[in-house]
C-alpha positions as CSV (number, residue, x, y, z in Angstrom):
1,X,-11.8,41.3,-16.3
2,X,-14.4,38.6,-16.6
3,X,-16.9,38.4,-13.9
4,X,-18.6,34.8,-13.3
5,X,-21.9,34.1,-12.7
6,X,-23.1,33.3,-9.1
7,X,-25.7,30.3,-9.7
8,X,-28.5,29.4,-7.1
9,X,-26.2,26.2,-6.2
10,X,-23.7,28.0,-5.1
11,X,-24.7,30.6,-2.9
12,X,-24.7,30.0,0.9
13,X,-27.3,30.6,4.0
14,X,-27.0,34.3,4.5
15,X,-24.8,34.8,2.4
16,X,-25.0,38.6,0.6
17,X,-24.8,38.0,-2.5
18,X,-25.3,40.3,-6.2
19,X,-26.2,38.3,-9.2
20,X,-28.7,37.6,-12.3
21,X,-31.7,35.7,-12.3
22,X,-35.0,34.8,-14.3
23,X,-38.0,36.1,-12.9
24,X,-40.5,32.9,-12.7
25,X,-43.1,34.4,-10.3
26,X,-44.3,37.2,-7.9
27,X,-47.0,37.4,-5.6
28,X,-48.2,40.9,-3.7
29,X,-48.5,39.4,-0.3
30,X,-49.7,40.6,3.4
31,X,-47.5,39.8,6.6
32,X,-49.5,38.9,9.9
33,X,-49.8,42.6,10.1
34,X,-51.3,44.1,7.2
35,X,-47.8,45.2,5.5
36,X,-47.3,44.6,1.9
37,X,-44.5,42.6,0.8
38,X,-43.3,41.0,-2.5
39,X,-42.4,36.9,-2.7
40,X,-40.5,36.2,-5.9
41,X,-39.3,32.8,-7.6
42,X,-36.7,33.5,-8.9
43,X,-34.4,30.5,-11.2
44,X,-31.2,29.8,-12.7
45,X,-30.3,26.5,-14.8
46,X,-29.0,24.9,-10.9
47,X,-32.5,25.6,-9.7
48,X,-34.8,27.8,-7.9
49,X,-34.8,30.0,-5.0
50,X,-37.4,32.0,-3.2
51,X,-36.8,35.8,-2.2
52,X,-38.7,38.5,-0.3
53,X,-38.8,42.3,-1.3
54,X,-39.9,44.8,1.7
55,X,-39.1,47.9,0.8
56,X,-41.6,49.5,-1.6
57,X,-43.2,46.1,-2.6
58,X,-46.1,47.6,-4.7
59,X,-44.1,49.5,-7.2
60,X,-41.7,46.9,-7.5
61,X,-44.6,44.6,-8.4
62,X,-45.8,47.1,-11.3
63,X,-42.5,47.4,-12.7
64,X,-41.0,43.7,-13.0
65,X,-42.4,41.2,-15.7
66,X,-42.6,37.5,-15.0
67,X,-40.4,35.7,-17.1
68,X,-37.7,38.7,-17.2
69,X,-34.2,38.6,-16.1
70,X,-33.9,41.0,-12.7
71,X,-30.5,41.7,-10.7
72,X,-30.5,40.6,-7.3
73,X,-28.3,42.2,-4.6
């Protein structure tokens, strides 16, 4: 079985989706309420996409490398 890659032009609003990406950028942000969260840029060769991580931003942040491929679900 040969499983097809789901690019960045492709996916819909709110749509779940799991798929591959490269890792352009992260950022350790604060909400308006002093909680930590992680904004990643995250690209495929259709484009770019933004994403938010919430749920234990600051390891998260000391365990991805910029520039790396990262599985998004």
């Amino acid at each position: 079985m040969k499983l097809m890659k789901l690019m960045k032009k492709d996916i819909k609003p709110n749509e779940l989706i799991t798929s591959f990406f490269a890792l352009e950028s992260m950022k350790l942000r604060k909400s308006k309420n002093q909680k930590n969260f992680l904004e990643l840029v995250m690209q495929d060769k259709t484009g770019k996409i933004k994403g938010y991580l919430w749920d234990n931003p600051v390891v998260a942040a000391a365990m991805l490398k910029e520039k790396s491929i990262i599985k998004v679900k």
